[in-house]
GUROMAR-285996 format. One record per residue (C-alpha): z, y, x negated; residue number from 1. Coordinates in steps of 0.001 Angstrom, whole numbers. Layout:
N
> Z/Y/X/NUM
...
***
This chain:
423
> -12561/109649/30929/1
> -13491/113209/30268/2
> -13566/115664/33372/3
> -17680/116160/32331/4
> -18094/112466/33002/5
> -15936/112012/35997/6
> -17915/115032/37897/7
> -21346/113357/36462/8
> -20020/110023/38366/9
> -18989/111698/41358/10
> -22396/113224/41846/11
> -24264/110036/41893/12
> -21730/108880/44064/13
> -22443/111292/46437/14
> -26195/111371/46012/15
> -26142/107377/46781/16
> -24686/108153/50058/17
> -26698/111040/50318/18
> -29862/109145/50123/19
> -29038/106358/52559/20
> -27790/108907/54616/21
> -31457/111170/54847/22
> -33077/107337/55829/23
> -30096/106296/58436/24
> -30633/110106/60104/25
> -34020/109846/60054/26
> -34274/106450/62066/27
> -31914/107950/64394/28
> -33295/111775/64538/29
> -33952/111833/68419/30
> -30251/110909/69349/31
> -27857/113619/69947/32
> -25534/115381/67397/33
> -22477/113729/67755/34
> -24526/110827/69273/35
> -24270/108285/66551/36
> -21769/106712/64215/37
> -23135/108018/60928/38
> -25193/110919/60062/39
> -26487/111977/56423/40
> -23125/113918/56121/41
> -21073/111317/57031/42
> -22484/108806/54311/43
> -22921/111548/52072/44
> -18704/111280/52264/45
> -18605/107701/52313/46
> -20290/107776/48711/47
> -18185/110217/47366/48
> -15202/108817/48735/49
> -16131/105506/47114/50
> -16261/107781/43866/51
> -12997/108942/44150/52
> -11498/105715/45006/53
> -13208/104060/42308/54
> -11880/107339/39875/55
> -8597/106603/41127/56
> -8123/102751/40449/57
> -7290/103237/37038/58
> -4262/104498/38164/59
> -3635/102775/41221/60
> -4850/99391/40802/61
> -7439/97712/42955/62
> -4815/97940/46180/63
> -6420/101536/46436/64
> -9465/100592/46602/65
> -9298/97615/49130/66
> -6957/99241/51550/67
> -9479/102080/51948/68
> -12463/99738/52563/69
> -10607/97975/55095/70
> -9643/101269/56805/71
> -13206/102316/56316/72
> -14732/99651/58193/73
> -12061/99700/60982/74
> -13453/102996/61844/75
> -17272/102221/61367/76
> -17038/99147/63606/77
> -14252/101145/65944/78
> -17399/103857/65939/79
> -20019/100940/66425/80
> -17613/99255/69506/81
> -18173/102483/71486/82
> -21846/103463/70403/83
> -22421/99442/71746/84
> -20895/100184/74843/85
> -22682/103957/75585/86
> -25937/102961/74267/87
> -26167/98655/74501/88
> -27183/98713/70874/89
> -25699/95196/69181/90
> -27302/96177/65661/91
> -24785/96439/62934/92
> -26917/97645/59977/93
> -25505/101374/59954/94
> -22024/99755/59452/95
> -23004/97303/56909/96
> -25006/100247/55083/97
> -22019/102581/55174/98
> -19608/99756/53915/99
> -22661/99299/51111/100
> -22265/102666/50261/101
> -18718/102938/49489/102
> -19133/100027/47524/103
> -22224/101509/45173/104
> -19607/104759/45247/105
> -17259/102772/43721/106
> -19211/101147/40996/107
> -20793/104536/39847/108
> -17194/105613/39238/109
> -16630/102743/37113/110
> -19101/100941/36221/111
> -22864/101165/35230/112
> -24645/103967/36981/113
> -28048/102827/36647/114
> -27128/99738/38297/115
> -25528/102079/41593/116
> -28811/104033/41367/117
> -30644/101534/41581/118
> -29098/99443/44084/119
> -28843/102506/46680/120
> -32675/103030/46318/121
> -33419/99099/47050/122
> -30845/99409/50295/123
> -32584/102233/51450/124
> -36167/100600/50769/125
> -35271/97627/52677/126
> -33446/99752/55939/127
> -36898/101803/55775/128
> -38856/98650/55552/129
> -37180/97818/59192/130
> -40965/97671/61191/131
> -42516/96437/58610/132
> -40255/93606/58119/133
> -39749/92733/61704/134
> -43757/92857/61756/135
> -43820/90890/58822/136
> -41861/88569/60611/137
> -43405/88316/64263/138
> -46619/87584/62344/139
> -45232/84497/60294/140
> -45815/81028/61547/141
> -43794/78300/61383/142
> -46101/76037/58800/143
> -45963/79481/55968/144
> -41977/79726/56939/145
> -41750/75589/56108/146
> -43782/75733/52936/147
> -41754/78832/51500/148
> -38513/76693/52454/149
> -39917/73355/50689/150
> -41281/75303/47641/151
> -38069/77290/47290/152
> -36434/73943/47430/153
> -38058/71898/45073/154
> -37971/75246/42574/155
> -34330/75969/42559/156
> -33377/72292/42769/157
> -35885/70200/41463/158
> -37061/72571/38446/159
> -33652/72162/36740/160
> -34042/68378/36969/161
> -37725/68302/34933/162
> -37731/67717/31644/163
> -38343/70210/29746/164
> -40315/68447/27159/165
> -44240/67397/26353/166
> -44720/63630/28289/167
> -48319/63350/26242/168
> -48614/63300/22193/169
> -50542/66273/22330/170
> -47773/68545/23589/171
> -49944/69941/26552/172
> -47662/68551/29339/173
> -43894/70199/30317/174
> -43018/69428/33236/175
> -40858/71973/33460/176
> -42835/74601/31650/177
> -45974/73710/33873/178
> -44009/73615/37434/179
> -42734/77514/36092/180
> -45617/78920/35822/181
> -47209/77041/38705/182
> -44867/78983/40836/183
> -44796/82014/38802/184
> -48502/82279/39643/185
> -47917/81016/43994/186
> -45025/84073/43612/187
> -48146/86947/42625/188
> -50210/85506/44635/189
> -47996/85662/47741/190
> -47344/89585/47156/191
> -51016/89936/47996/192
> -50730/87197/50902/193
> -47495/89271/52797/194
> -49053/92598/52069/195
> -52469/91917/53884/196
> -49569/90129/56854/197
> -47487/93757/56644/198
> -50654/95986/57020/199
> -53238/93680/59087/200
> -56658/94491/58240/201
> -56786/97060/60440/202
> -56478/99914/57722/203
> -59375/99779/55570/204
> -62021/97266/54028/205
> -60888/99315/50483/206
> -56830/97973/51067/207
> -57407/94715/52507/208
> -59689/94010/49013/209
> -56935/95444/46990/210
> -54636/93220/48623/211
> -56798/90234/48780/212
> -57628/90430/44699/213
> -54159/89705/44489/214
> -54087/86326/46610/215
> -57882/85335/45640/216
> -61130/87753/45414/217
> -63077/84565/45506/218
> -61669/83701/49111/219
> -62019/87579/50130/220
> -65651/87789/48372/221
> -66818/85166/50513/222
> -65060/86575/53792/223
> -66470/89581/53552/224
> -70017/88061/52796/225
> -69745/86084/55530/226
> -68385/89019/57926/227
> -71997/91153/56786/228
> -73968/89305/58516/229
> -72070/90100/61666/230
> -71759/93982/60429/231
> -75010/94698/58476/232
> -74150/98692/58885/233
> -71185/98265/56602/234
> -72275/95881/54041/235
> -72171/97852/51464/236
> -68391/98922/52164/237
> -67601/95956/52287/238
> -69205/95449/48866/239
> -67068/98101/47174/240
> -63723/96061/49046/241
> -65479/92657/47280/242
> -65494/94986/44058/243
> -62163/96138/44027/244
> -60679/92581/44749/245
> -62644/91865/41317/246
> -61063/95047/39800/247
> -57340/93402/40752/248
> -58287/90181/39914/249
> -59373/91655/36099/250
> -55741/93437/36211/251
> -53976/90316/37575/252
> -55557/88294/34494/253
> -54548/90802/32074/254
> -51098/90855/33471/255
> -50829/86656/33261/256
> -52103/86628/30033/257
> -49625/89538/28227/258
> -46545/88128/29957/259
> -47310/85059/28334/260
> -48580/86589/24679/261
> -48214/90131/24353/262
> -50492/90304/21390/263
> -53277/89338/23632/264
> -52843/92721/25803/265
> -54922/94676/23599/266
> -57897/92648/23103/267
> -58054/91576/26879/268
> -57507/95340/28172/269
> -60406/96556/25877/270
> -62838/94574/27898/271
> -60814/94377/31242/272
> -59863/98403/31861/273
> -63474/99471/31546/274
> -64750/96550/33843/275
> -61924/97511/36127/276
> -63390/101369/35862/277
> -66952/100141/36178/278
> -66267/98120/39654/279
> -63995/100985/41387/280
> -66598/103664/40434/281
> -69311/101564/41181/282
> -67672/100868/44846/283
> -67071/104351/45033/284
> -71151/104471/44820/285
> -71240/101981/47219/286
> -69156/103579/49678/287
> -70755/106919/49361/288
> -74225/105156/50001/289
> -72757/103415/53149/290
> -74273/104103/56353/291
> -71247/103413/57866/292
> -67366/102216/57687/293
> -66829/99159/59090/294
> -63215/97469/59820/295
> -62095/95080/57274/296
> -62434/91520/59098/297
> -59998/88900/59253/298
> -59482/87499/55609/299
> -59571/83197/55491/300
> -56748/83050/53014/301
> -54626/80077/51965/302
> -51279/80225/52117/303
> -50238/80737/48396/304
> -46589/78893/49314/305
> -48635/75676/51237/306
> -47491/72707/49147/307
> -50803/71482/49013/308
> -51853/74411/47430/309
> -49167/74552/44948/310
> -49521/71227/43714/311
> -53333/71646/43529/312
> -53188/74140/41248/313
> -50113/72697/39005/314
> -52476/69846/38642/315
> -55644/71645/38190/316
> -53469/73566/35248/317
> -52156/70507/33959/318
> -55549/68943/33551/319
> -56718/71817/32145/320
> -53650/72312/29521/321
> -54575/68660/28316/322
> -58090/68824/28409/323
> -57477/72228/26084/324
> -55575/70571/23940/325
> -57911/67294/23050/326
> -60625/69297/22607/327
> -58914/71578/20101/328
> -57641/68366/18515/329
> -61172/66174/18366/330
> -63761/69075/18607/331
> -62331/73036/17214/332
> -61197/75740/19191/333
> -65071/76323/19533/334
> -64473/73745/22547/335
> -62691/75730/24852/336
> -65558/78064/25006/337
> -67198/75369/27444/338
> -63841/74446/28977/339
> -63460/77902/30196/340
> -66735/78309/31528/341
> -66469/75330/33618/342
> -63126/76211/34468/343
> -64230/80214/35415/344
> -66575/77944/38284/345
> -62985/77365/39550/346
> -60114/79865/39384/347
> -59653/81746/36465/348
> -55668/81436/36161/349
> -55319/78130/35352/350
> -57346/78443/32062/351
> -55657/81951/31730/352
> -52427/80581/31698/353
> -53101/77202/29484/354
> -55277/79533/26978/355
> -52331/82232/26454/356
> -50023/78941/25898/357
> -51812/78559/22814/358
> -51651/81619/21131/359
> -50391/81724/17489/360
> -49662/78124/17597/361
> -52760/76763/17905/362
> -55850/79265/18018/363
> -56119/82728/17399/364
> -55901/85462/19689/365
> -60006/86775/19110/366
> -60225/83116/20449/367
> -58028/83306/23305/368
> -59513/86756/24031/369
> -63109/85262/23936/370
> -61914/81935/26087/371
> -60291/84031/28756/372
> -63032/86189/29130/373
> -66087/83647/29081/374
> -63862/82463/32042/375
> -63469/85897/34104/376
> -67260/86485/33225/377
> -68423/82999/34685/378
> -66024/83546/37642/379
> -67722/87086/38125/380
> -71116/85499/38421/381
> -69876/82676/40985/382
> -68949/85400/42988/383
> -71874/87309/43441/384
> -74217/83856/43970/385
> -71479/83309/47202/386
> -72461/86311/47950/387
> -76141/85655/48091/388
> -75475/81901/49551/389
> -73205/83613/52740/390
> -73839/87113/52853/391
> -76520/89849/53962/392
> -78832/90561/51045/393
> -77658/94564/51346/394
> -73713/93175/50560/395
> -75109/91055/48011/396
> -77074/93230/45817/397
> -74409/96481/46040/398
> -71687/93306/44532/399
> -74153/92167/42080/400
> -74523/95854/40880/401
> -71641/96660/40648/402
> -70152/93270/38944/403
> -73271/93920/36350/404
> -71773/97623/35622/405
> -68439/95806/35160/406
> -69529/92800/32662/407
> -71939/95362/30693/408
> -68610/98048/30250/409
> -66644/95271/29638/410
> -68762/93906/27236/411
> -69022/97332/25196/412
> -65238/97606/25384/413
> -64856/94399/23973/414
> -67238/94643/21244/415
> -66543/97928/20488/416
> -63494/97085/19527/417
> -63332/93660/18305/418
> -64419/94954/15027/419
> -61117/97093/14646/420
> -58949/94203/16502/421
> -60281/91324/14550/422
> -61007/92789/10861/423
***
């Protein structure tokens, strides 16, 4: 190894402890120097030292390597043993960190460094995360705990057991393929669902929608409806949170749909990025025009791990996969058109997801493109009528302007290009 690429090595090594080394100091800032196991210095040296181990196995075999580990941690835990005993702290996360560190020290010497990089920047996320998580934690109940555990379950032993082939002669339903993207979708979903538990609701109308377009801004629409009646002052801000749960939900289809077929990114993101513009700008109106902020209220979400749920929707996408499918078969792809509209009444990812399926193999993308977004357009307009059903007429009329704003610059986007896309 050249002496260029050896000091290039031992510098990441060195950063990685480095880095876990500014977080580690940081948490423990108020005790005194000389108070605490390990500082940023000391895992600074624990990186490099896990460098020049690592450097030196070539030579010395991996007896090096694993004597100086075990040395290591005699220290760190002969270090915690007394800090335990001074200070009646029982937590053993700087140790683990520091023996973490010597290990990513190691592997940037000889092996991939983007892989030690990376690793030390997901330790130190998760020791940084430490309220958060605990938060995260005091505020989860049993029944979410049990239905993460069952789904997790039936995923990593069940989904290997499905058969990974169409039951039905039209080739609509995989078990296997549907129960993947079934909790592919519950996964999304849930990042929304633990981000409202980490933060509460407590920091904003604007964040909790954010949030909440990722779990359901149908659920969060009506919430909020329902909450201006209680807080006509702030209808309108919480109007602009309804709109940008709609902006995330636009993103979260366009997302869905490219993983599946990337050639539909285009076509989708001509209409979806301007409706996503017009619905943050026009809740930036909104907010402007508010009288007042109001506090977001508390959000009636479904749990996107329940089994119920889950199931719902794999049959809801099922039925819609096969209901696609005969249609194409007895009517033309012209029949999706009022699929997805009576679909879009519903939830929008299920004929997302069975539309993108479809792609190249049995319609055309301008058709998926069109299907998907008769779906998000119909879903749009169901929003703002439970708005007028639950909500105070003020709430109602700032989310119908500013869902009209979105469908027209979506619209214009769309056509505007189609004639380039689809020539």
């Amino acid at each position: 190894m050249e002496h260029i690429e050896v000091f290039r090595r031992l510098g990441v090594a060195l950063a990685i402890g480095l880095l876990v080394g500014v977080e580690r100091g940081w948490q423990e800032r108020e005790i005194r120097a000389g108070g605490r196991v390990a500082g940023i210095r000391t895992f600074g040296l624990t990186g490099f030292l896990g460098g020049v181990v690592g450097t030196l196995q070539s030579m010395t075999g991996p007896f090096l390597p694993a004597t100086i580990a075990a040395l290591l941690g005699l220290l760190y835990i002969a270090g915690k043993w007394q800090e335990t005993i001074e200070d009646k702290d029982y937590s053993i996360t700087t140790t683990v960190a520091a023996l973490a560190v010597f290990a990513l020290g190691v592997l940037a010497a000889v092996g991939d460094l983007v892989t030690a990089a990376a690793g030390a920047v997901a330790m130190t996320v998760i020791l940084a995360a430490r309220q958060s998580l605990h938060s995260f934690l005091r505020g989860l109940t049993w029944v979410e705990l049990r239905s993460a555990l069952v789904l997790l379950a039936m995923t990593a032993i069940a989904l290997p057991l499905l058969p990974d082939e169409a039951l039905d002669p039209w080739g609509a339903l995989n078990p296997y393929s549907l129960w993947l993207l079934t909790i592919t979708i519950a996964a999304l979903s849930f990042a929304g669902y633990a981000a409202i538990k980490l933060m509460g609701t407590g920091r904003g109308v604007l964040l909790a929608g954010a949030a909440g377009g990722l779990v359901s801004s149908t659920a969060l629409t009506l919430s909020f409806a329902r909450y201006s009646a209680e807080a006509p002052e702030g209808a309108r801000h919480l109007a602009a949170g309804a709109g940008i749960a709609g902006a995330l939900s636009f993103a979260r289809v366009l997302v869905i749909a490219s993983a599946l077929s990337f050639s539909m990114l285009v076509p989708l993101a001509s209409a979806l990025v301007p409706a996503m513009i017009g619905f943050l700008a026009a809740g930036l109106f909104s907010v402007l025009r508010s009288k007042t902020a109001t506090e977001a209220p508390e959000i009636d979400l479904k749990n996107p791990f329940e089994l119920k749920t889950v199931i719902s929707f794999a049959v809801l996408l099922g039925v819609i996969s096969l209901i696609s499918k005969m249609a194409i078969d007895y009517v033309g792809p012209s029949a999706l058109f009022v699929v997805a509209a009576i679909s879009g009444l519903v939830d929008v990812d299920a004929i997302t997801l069975s539309t993108a399926r479809l792609v190249g193999s049995t319609i055309k993308v301008a058709t998926a493109a069109d299907v998907i977004l008769i779906a998000v357009a119909v879903n749009v307009v169901t929003k703002v009528v439970l708005a007028f059903t639950a909500g105070r007429r003020e709430y109602a009329m700032a989310l119908g302007e500013a869902s009209a704003v979105a469908v027209v610059l979506g619209a214009i986007g769309y056509l505007a290009a189609r004639s380039f896309l689809f020539a």
